[in-house]
C-alpha positions as CSV (number, residue, x, y, z in Angstrom):
1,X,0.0,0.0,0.0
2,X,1.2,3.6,-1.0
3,X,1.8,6.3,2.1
4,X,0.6,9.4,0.9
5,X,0.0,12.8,2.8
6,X,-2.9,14.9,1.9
7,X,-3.3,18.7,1.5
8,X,-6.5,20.8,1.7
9,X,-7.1,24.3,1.8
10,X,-10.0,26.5,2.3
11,X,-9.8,30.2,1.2
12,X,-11.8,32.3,3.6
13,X,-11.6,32.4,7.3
14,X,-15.2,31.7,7.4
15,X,-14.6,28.7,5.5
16,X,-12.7,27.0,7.7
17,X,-15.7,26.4,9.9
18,X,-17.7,25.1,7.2
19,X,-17.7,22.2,5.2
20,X,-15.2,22.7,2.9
21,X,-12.3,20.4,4.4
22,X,-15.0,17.8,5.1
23,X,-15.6,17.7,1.2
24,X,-11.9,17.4,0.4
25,X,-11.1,15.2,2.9
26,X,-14.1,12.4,1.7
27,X,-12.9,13.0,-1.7
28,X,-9.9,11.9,-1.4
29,X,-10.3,8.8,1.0
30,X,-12.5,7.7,-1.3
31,X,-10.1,8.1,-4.3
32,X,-7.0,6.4,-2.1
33,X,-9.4,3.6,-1.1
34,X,-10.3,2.3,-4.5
35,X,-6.2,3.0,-5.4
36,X,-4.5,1.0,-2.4
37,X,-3.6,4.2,-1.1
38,X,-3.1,5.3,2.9
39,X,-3.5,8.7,4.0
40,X,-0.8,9.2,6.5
41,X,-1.3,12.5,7.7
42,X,-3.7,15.6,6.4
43,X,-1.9,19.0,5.8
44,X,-4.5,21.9,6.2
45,X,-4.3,25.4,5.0
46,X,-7.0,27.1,6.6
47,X,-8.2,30.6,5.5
48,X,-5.4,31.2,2.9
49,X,-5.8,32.6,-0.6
50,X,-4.7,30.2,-3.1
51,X,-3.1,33.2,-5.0
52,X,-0.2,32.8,-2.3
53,X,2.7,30.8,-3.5
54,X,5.1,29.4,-0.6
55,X,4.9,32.9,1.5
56,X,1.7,32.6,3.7
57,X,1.5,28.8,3.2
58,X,2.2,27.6,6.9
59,X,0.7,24.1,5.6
60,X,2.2,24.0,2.5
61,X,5.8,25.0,4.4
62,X,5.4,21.9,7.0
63,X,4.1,19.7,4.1
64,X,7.5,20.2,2.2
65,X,9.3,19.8,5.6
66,X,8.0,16.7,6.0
67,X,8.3,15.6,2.4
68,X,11.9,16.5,2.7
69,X,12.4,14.8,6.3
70,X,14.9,12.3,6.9
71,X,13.5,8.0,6.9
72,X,10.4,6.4,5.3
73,X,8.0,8.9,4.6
74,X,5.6,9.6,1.6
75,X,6.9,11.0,-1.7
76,X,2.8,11.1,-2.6
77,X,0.4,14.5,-2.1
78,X,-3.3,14.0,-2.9
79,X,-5.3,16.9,-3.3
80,X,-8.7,17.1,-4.2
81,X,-8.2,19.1,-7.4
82,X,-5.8,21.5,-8.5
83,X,-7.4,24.4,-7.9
84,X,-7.3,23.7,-3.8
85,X,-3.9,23.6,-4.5
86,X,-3.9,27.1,-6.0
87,X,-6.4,28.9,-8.0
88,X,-3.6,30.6,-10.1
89,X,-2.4,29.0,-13.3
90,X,1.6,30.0,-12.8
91,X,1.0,29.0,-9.0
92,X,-0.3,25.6,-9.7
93,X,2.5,24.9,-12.8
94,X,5.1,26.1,-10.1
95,X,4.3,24.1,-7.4
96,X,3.9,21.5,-9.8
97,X,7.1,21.6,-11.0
98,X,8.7,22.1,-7.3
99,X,7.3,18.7,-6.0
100,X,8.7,16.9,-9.3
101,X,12.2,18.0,-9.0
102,X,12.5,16.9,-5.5
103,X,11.4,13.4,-6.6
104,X,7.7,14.1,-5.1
105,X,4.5,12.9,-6.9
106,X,1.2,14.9,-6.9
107,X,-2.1,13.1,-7.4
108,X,-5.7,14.9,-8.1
109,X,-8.5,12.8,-6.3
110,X,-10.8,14.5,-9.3
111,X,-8.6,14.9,-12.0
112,X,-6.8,11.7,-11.5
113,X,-4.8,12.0,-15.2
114,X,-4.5,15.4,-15.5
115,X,-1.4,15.4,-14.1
116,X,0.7,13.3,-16.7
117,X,3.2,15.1,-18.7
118,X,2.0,14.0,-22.1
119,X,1.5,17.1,-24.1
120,X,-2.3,16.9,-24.3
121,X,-2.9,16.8,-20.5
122,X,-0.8,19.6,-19.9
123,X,-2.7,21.9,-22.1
124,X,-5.9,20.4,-20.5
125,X,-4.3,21.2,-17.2
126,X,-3.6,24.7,-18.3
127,X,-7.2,25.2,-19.5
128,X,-8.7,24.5,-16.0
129,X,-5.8,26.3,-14.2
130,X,-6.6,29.4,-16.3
131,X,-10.4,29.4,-15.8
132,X,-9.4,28.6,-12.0
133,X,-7.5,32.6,-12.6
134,X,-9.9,34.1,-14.1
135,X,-12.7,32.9,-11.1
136,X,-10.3,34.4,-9.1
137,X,-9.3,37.4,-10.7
138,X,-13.3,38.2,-10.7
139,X,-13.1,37.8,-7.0
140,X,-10.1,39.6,-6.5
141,X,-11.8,42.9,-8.4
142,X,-15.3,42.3,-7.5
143,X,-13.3,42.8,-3.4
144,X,-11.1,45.6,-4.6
145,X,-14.4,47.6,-5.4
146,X,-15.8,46.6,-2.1
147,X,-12.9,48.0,-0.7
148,X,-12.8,51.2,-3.0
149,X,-16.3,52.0,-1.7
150,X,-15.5,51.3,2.1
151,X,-12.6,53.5,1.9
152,X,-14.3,55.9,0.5
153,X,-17.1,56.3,2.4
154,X,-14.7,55.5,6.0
155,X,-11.5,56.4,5.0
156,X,-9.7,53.7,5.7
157,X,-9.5,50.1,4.6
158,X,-6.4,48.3,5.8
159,X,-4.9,45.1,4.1
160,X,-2.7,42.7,4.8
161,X,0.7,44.1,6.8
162,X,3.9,43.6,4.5
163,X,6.7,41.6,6.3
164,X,9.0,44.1,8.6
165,X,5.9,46.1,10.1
166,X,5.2,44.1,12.8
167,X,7.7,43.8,16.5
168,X,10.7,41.9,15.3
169,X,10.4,42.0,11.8
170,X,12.3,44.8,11.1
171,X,15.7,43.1,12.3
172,X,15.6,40.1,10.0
173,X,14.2,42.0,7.4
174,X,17.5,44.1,7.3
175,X,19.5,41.5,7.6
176,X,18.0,40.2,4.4
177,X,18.8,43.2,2.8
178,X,22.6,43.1,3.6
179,X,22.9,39.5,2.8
180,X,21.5,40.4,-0.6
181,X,23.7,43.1,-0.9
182,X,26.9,40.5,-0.7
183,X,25.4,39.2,-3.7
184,X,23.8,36.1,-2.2
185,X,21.2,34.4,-3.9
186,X,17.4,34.1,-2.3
187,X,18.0,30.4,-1.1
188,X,21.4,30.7,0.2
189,X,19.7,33.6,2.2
190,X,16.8,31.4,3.5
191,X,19.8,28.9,4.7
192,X,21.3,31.6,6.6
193,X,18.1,32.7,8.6
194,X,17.1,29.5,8.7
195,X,20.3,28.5,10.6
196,X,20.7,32.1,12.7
197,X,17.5,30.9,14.0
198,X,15.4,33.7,12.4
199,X,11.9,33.4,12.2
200,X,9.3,33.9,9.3
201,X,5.7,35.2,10.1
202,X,4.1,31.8,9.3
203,X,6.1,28.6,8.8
204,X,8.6,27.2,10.6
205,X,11.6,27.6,8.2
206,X,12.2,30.2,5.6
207,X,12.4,29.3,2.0
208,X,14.1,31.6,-1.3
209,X,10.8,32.4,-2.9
210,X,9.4,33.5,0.5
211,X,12.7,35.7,0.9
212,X,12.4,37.0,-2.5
213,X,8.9,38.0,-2.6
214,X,9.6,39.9,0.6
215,X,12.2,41.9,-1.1
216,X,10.6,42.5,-4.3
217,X,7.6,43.8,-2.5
218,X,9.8,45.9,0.1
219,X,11.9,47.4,-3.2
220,X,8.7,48.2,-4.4
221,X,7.5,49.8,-1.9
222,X,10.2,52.2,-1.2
């Protein structure tokens, strides 16, 4: 029997009450059932915006962790489809592509051969990945305008923090900064904090695409 962990996400704080992970969950122990599969452990991202890439992922982060974990341990993720894994179509095709070169396998409980790299089922994949972006692109505007009018009418309308404004933050952010200056690249950086004992917000380690979105967003907010 295959070990496999499984990964679910839900999008909205007020989600993660509902039934949401209940769905995905079903889904897929009724898919590993029927394919000799065990579900070792479930990985839950709870209120994140599949948008997000590896920043803001705390379950994502400690899946990879324990993919990458020394002894026997599943090289199998099932989801229940992509778009759980992330609504964006770059997003999904990088993570994707992240498992696979670490020797990991990714299975979709409802799109069980979309992931094959045959030419055909990539483009299929692609299709569904991009009306997955466009959903979510509606969303995205349809709450921009939501916030437009609020601020508007209040004045304010705050959004998420950007790493370094927060107690703490401000430290390891510079240090960043000067590591980057050296000429170090964004993983060799995360290696650094990651052994100076630095913490991210979320997540227990820091990664290079974490560190270089964090950058790229501070450079452009400067």
């Amino acid at each position: 029997m295959t070990r496999a962990y499984a990964y679910l996400r839900v999008s909205g704080k007020d989600q993660v009450q509902g039934d949401g992970f209940t769905r995905q969950l079903d889904t897929i122990k009724r898919y590993a059932a029927t394919h000799d599969i065990r579900i070792v452990k479930v990985f839950r991202e709870e209120g994140v915006c599949g948008a997000n890439e590896l920043a803001d992922r705390p379950a994502l982060l400690e899946l990879l962790e324990a993919l990458a974990a020394d002894g026997a341990r599943p090289k199998l993720v099932v989801i229940e489809k992509l778009d759980r894994l992330a609504r964006d179509l770059m997003v999904q095709e990088n993570i994707i592509a992240d498992l696979r070169k670490r020797g990991f396998e990714l299975l979709s409980a409802m799109e069980p051969d979309l992931l094959e790299h045959d030419p055909t089922r990539v483009m299929m994949r692609q299709i569904f990945g991009s009306v997955a972006q466009y959903e979510k692109a509606m969303i995205v505007a349809k709450l921009k305008g939501a916030r437009d009018r609020m601020k508007a009418k209040t004045g304010r309308c705050e959004g998420r923090k950007p790493f370094g404004h927060y107690p703490g933050e401000g430290a390891t952010l510079e240090r960043m900064h000067a590591l980057r200056e050296s000429g170090m690249g964004f993983d060799r950086i995360a290696d650094v904090l990651n052994t100076e004992g630095l913490k991210p917000r979320t997540g227990k380690r820091w990664w290079g695409k974490t560190i270089s979105n964090i950058l790229t967003l501070n450079q452009q907010a400067a």
